[in-house]
N, C-alpha and C positions, 0 to 999 in steps of 0.2 A: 593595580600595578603590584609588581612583586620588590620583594625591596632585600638586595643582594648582602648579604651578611658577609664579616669578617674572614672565612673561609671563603668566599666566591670571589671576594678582591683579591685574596694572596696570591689565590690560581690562574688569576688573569693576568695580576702583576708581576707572576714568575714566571710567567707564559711568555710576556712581553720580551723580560731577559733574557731567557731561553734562544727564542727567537732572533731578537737581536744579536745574539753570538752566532747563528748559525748563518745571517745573509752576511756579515764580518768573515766569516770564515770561506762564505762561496764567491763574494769581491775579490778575497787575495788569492783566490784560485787553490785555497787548500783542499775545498770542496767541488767536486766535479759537478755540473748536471745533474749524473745521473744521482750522484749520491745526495744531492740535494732536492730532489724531486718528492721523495717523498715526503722529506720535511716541509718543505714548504707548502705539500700541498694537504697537511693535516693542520696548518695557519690558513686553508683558503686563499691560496696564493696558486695558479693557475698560469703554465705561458701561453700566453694566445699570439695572434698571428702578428699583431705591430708592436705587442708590449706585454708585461705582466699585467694578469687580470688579478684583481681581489674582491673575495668573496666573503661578505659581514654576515653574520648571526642575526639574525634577529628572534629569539625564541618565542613561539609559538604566535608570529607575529604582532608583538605589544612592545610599542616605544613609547617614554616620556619625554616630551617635549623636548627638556637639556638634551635625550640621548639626540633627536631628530636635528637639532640645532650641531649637534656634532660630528653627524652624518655630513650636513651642510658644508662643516668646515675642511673636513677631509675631501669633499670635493672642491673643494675653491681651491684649497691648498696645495692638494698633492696629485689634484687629476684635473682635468679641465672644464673643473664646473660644473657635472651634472653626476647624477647617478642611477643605474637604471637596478628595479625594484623586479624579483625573479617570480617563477612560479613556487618557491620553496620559500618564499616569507623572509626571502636574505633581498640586501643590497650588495649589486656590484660594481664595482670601478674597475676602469677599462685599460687607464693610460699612467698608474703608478710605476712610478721607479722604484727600482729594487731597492736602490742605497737608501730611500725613502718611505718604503714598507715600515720598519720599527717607527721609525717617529708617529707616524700613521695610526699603528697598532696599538703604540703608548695615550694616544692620544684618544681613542677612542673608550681602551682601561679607565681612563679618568671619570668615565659617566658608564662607566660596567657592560661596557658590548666590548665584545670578541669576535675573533674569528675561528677558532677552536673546531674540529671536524667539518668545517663546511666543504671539506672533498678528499678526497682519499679513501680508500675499502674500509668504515670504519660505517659507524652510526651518524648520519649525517642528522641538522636542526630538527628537531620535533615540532610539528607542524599542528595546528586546530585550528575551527573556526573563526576565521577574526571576528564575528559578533557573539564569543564569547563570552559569558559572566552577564549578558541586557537581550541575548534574542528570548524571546517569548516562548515559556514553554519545554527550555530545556532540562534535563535532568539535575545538574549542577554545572558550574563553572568547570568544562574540561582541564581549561588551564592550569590549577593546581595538579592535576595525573600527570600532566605536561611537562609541570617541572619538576615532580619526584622522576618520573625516566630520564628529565635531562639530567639532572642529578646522579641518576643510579648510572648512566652509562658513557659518559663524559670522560674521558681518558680511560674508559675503564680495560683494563690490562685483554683480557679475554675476546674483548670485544672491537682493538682497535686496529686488527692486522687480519677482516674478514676475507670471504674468497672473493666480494666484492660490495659496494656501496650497497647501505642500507637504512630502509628511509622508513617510520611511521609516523601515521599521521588520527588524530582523535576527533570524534565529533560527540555532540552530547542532544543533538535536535535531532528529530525528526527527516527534517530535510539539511542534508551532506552537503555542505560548507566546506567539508576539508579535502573530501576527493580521496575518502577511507579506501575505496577500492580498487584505486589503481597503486597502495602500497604495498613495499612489503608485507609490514601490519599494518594492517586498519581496526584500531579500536572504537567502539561504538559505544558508552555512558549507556547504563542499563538498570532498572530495579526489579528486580525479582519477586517472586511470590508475597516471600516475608517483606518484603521493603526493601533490601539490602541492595547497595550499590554496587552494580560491577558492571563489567564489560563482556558482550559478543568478541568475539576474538576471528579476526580474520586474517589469512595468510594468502601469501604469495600473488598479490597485483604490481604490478610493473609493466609500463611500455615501454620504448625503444625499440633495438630489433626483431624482438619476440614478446609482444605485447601479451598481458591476459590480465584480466576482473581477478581479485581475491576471492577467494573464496573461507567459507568460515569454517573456522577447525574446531572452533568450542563454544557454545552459545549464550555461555555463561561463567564467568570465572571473577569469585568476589574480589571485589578492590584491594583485601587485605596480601592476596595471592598474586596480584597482575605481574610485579617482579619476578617472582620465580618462575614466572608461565612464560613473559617473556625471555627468562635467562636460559626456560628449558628450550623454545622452539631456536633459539638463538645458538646454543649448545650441537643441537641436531645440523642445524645449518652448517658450523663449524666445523662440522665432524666428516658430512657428507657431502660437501656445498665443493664445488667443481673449479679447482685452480689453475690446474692444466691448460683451458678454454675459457680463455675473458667473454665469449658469445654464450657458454652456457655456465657462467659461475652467478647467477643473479638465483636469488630462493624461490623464483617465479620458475626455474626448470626445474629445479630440485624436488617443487611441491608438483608438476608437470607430468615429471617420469616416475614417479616412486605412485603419483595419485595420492589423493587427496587423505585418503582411508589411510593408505599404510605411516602418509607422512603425520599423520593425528595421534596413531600407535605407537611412532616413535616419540613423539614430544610427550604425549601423557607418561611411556614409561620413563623418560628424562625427569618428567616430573615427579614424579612419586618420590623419588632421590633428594627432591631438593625442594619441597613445597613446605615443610614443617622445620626449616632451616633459619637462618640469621635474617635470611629473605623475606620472609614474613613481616607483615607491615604492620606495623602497631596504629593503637588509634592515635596514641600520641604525636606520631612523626607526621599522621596524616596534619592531621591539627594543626602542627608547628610551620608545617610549608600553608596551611589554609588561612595561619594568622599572619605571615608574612604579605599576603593581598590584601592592599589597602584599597577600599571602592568607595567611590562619591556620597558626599554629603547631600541627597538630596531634598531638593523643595515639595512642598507639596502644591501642586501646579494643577492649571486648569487644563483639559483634556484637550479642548478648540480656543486657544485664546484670542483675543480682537487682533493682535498685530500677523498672527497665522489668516484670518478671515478677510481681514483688509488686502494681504497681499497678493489672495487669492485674483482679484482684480487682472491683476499681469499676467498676460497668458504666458512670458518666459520665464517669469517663478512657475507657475505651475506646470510647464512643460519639465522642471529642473526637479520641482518637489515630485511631482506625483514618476518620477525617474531614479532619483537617485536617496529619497528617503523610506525609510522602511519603522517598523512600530519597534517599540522599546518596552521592555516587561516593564518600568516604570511608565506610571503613568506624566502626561505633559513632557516628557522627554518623547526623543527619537534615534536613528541611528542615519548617520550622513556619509553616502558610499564618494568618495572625490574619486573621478574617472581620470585616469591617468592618460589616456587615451585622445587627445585634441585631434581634429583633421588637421592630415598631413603630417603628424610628426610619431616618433619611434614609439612602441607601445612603450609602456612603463616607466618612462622616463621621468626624470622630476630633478628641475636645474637648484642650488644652491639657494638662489633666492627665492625659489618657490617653499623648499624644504624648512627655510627660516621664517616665512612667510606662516606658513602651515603651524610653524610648531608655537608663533603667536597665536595662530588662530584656536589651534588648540588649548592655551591658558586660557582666552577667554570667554571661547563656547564648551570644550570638554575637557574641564575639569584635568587639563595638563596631559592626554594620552588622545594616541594616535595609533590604530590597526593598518597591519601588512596583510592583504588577502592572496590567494594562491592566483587569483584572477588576474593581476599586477594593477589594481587599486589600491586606493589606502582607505581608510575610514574615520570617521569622528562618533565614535560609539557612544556620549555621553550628552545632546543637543539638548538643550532645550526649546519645545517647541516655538517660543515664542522669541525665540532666537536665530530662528531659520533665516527670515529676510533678509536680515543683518548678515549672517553669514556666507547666505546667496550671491553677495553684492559682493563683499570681498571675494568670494573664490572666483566672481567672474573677473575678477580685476587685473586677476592673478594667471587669467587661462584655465582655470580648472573648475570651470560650471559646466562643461561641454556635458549635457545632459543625455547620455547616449549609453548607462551601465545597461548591461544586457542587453542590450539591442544589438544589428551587426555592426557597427565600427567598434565596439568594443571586444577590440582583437587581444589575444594572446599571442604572445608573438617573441619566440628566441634570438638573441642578436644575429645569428647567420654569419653567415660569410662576409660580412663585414667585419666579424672583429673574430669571429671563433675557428681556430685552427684547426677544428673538427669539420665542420663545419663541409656541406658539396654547393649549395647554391643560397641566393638571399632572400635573407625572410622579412629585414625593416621595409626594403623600396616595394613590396609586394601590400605588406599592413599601409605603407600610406596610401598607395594607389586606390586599394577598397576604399581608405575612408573617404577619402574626394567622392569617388562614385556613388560612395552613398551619405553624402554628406548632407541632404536634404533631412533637416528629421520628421517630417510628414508623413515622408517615405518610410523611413526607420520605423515610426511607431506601426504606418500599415503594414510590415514585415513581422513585426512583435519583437518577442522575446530566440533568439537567433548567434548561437556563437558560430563566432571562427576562432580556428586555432594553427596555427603555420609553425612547421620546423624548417629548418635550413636543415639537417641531417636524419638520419634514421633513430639518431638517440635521443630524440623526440622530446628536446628540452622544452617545444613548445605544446606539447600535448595533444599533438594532431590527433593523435585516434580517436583519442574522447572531445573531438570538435563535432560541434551539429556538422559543420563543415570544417573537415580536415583538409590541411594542405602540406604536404612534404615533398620538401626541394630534393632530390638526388642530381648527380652529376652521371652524361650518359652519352657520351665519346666528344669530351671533350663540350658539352652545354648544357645548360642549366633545363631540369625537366622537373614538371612538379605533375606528383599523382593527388589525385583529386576522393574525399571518404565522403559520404555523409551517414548521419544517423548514431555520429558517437556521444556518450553525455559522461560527465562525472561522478552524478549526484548519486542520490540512494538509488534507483535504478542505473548503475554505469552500464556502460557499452559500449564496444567495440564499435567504428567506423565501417560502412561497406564501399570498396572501391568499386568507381562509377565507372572507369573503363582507362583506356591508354593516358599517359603520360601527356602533359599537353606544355608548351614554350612557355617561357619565363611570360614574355608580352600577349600571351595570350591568358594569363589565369584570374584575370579580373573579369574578363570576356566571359569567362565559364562561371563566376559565381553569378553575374549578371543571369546566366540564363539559368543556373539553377534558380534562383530565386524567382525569376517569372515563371517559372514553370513550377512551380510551390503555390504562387499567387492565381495561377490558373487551376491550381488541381486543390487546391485545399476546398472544401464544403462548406463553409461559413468563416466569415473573418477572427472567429474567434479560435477556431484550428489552427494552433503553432507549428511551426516547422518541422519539430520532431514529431507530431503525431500523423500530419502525413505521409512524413516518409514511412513510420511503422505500418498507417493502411497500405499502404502502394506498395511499397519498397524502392529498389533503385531502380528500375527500368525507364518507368516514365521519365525520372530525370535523368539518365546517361541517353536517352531519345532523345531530347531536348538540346544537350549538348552537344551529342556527335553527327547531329543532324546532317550539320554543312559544313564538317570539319573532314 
């Protein structure tokens, strides 16, 4: 955990006041709408269609138990009891009153969450792997890079009035946890030759209306330089980045139409100006943000202990372990993924009591902390093995054993047209209907490893493209019509979605993943062939024949 110093509290607690004088002033009507739009919406204050939404920070998804306890309270108090948990590692609340915002805001100050850039053309939360600092294998703990760029660009003056939103995200494994390439930047933990830590540097991924993979602009740039590297591509953007057109001001055209090559020449000569400047990272500063993360005491633990062996016994522990737990570079420990996900209810959800629930369970299985993954899970990174059963048993008690991460009900899934004012068609009543469908987990596990991912809009807050199965609701004279992808992924191999063919009715699009999926079940070559490697032999045909057979 990182443990917020005297200067991080002033900024939040003058943030608060700040704040609180400007929804005062948009009450008594001395602030219009419009002139308050923008304020509000660098607080993460959003209007959606029945109320103001609010949008919480969660940096680099890592909460301390108080903070998640606080989360809790903010939803009892000021919304209606729940909160739902985004693709960006934030939590949102749906049904805050405005006049009700500050106290909200203050109250959150008190255990050091914010809502600071979570929307508006600025640098929006810094995003990593949530099994940062315990997966197996990785470079170092991303999350310290994490907070020096939330640090370096946190109101920062240059950076907070872009030609539009702009999001990086860090990974430090192997295998992409944080979905590096559908960012603006995607930073990748690297050591070079000599040993020396730094980053591959990738630019311009983004989806919504004009989706693309980043691609990498520099293959290496040491740790000591990442600020000015990212102030130079940051600068270019600024300079050439398109205001005129909200459809092409995102750094995904700008790196698009300039290509790849020339936009690398501008950034390197931005650089050379500004790489042996103030910007330049000392080892000290590194250090001083490295000693601010405090990480667990741990035991020295046996690898298989008796109470792991005994409980094996139960086939729904172990349909629960061998689903939702994964290895921990400590040995006797593990990392415990809680699917947010239950049949029949909204992705990512998690009511008040569950959150208070959670963040006991977190004292006293993980060592007080609690991960946001971009999946809309949370996690318990600090388990000890021989504390699983124990904690199996609570979170089933709780509704959140539903042992289903990775598999298909565990949807990603944007609020939609239920609550979002962008928003063409709905994407909750869609994620329940699959999960019923497939609520068997028999069936799930003979499926495998299988996302889906559903927007209700083009601005693809739920990440259709990069779904095994993408679904995007558009609106199309007058009713709801969802286009159908397959073949998209996140991870170190991203990918682009290939559309299966026409548009198909709201009540028809559970129909159509059913038959994708049998028709995956018939065409794969052995059970041990995932979804995405058939579609890569095949491609789409065989499954848009499937579907449009008798349609």
């Amino acid at each position: 955990m990182y443990a917020y110093d005297e200067i991080d509290r002033t900024l939040v607690n003058e943030r608060v006041l700040e704040f609180r004088d400007q929804v005062k002033r948009r009450l008594s009507g001395e602030l219009t709408e419009d002139e308050f739009k923008i304020l509000r919406l660098q607080n993460g204050v959003y209007l959606q269609l029945h109320a103001y939404m609010f949008r919480v920070a969660i940096p680099y998804g890592t909460l301390a138990s108080n903070q998640l306890r606080q989360l809790a309270h903010v939803a009892r108090k000021y919304d209606r009891g729940y909160g739902h948990f985004t693709t960006r590692q934030n939590i949102q609340f749906n049904w805050i009153k405005l006049a009700e915002l500050p106290d909200a805001l203050a109250d959150l100050a008190e255990v050091g969450i914010h809502a600071m850039q979570t929307s508006g053309n600025n640098m929006r939360n810094v995003t990593s792997d949530q099994w940062a600092g315990v997966a197996p294998g990785e470079i170092e703990d991303p999350r310290i890079w994490s907070e020096l760029i939330r640090q370096h660009t946190t109101l920062h003056p240059e950076f907070s009035f872009l030609p539009r939103k702009f999001k990086i995200a860090i990974t430090a494994s192997d295998h992409d946890r944080a979905a590096i390439k559908i960012h603006d930047i995607g930073l990748r933990l690297i050591k070079n030759e000599k040993g020396e830590t730094g980053f591959e540097v990738l630019v311009g991924g983004g989806l919504g209306r004009t989706p693309f993979i980043a691609k990498t602009i520099k293959h290496f740039v040491h740790g000591r330089d990442i600020l000015s590297y990212i102030e130079a591509i940051l600068r270019v953007y600024n300079q050439y980045g398109r205001r005129d057109n909200i459809y092409k001001a995102r750094i995904k055209i700008l790196v698009h139409e300039l290509g790849i090559e020339k936009f690398s020449r501008e950034v390197e000569d931005e650089w050379q100006h500004i790489q042996n400047s103030s910007l330049q990272i000392d080892d000290e500063v590194i250090e001083d943000i490295r000693s601010r993360f405090t990480y667990p005491s741990y035991e020295k633990l046996p690898h298989s202990p008796d109470e792991l062996r005994q409980a094996a016994a139960d086939p729904d522990f172990e349909a629960w372990r061998k689903n939702s737990v994964a290895p921990h570079k400590v040995q006797g420990y593990s990392i415990v993924t809680i699917s947010l996900k239950p049949i029949g209810a909204p992705p990512g959800d998690a009511t008040a009591e569950q959150m208070d629930a959670l963040a006991d369970l977190a004292d006293k299985y993980s060592f007080g902390e609690i991960r946001v993954g971009h999946e809309q899970n949370l996690a318990l990174p600090h388990v000890a093995k021989r504390d699983l059963p124990a904690l199996w048993k609570a979170l089933d008690k709780l509704g959140l054993a539903t042992p289903n991460v990775n598999l298909i009900t565990d949807i990603i899934a944007c609020p939609g047209l239920d609550y979002c004012s962008l928003a063409n068609a709905r994407s909750i009543p869609i994620a329940q209907e699959l999960t019923r469908r497939f609520a068997n987990h028999e069936l799930a596990n003979l499926i495998g490893r299988l996302h889906i991912n559903i927007s209700g809009c083009i601005n693809a807050c739920g990440h259709h493209h990069v779904g095994h199965i993408g679904i995007l609701g558009v609106e199309k004279n007058g009713e709801e019509v969802y286009q159908i992808t397959i073949g998209g992924r996140a991870d170190e191999n991203a990918a682009l979605g290939n559309l299966i063919g026409p548009g198909v009715k709201f009540d028809e699009v559970a129909d159509v993943v059913e038959d994708i999926v049998e028709a995956y079940l018939a065409l794969r070559e052995r059970p041990e062939e995932l979804f995405m490697d058939t579609v890569k032999r095949l491609g789409v045909e065989p499954f848009k024949e499937r579907v449009y057979a008798t349609r």
